[in-house]
C-alpha positions in Angstrom: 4.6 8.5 4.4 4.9 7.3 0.7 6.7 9.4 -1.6 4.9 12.0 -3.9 5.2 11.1 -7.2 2.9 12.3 -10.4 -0.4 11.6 -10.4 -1.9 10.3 -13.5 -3.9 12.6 -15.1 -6.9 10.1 -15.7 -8.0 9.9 -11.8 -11.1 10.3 -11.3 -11.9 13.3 -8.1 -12.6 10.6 -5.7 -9.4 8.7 -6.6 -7.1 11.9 -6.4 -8.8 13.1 -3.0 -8.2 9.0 -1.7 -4.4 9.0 -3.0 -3.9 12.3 -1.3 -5.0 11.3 2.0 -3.0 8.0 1.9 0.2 10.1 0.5 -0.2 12.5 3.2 -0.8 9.9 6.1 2.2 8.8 8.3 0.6 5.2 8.8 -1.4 3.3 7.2 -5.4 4.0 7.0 -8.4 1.8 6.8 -11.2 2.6 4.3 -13.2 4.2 7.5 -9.8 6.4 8.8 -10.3 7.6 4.7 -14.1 8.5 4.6 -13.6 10.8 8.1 -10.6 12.3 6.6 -12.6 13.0 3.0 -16.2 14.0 4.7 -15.3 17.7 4.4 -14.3 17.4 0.8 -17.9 15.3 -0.1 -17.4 11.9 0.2 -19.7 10.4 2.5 -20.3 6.8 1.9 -18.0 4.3 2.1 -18.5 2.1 -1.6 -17.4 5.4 -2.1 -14.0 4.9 -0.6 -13.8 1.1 -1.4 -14.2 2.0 -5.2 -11.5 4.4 -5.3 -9.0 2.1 -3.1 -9.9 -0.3 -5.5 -8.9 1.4 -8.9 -5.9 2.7 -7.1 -5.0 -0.5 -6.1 -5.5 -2.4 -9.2 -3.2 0.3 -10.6 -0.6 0.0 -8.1 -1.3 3.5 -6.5 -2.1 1.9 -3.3 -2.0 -1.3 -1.5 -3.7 -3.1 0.6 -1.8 -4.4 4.1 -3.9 -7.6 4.5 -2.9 -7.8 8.1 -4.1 -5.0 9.2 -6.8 -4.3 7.1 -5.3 -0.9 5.5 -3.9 0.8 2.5 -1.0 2.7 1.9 0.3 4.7 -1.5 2.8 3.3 -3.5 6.3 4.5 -2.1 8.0 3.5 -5.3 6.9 5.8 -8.4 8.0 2.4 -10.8 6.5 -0.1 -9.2 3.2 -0.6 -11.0 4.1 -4.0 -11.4 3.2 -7.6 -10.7 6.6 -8.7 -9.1 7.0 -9.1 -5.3 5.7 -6.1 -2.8 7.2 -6.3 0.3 5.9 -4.2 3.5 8.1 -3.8 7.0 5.3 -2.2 9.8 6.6 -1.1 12.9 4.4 -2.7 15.4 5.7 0.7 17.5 4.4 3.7 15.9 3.1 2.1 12.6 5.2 3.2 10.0 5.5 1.1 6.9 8.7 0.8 4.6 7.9 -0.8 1.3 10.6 -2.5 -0.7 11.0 -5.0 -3.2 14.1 -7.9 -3.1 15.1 -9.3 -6.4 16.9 -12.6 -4.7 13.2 -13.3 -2.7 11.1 -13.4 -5.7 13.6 -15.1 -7.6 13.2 -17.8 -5.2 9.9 -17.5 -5.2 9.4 -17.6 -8.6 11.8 -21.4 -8.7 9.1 -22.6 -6.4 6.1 -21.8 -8.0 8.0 -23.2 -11.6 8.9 -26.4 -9.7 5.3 -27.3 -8.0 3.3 -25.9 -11.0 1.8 -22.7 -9.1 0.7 -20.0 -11.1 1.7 -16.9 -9.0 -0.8 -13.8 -9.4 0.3 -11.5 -6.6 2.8 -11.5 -4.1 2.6 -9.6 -1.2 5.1 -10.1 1.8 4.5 -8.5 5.5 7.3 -8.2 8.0 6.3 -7.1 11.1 9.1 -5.7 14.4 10.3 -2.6 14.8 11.5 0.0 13.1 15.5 1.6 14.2 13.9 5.0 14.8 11.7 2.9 17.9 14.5 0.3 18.2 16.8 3.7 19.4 14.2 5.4 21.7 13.9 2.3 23.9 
């Protein structure tokens, strides 16, 4: 579950009630695992959902897991920032750790000065399992 951490106060209803059910979800949740949680509060269309995921993303609120087709909230309050995102999912029970590593997009970013490549978003996905899963086996 990401951390709660202040909302801004320019969030539109649909945002807040989409950032809510991510920050209160203990995996990650697809745009269709949003709209049934949100049905009772009024949303009932998904461009709905895909608009509000997309603000909160382009924010960084919330990202988007590319491999599994999901979104989480942010789990770090100060990382609204361009740098690298890094995500460990427990291919166990699902849980997601994000984290950033300084010495990775360091690297990274030597690479992209060497072969020219203009970097616009990093996003790194580790997938095994997590040591709460890695114990119970």
């Amino acid at each position: 579950m990401a951390h709660e951490h202040a909302k801004p106060a320019d969030l539109t209803r649909n945002q807040e009630l989409v950032l809510g059910a991510l920050n209160h979800a203990p995996a990650p949740l697809s745009a269709y695992d949003i709209l049934d949680r949100l049905r009772g509060d009024g949303l009932r269309a998904p461009l709905q959902v895909y608009r509000a995921l997309e603000k909160l993303v382009e924010r960084g609120l919330a990202h988007r897991l590319e491999s599994l087709n999901a979104f989480v909230a942010c789990a770090d309050s100060h990382c609204h920032r361009k740098g690298l995102i890094a995500f460990a999912i427990c291919e166990i029970c699902g849980k997601v750790d994000e984290f950033a590593d300084a010495v990775i997009e360091e690297r990274l970013g030597g690479w992209a000065q060497q072969t020219g490549f203009k970097v616009e978003r990093t996003t790194m996905e580790i997938r095994g399992k997590c040591a709460a899963c890695l114990a119970a086996a």
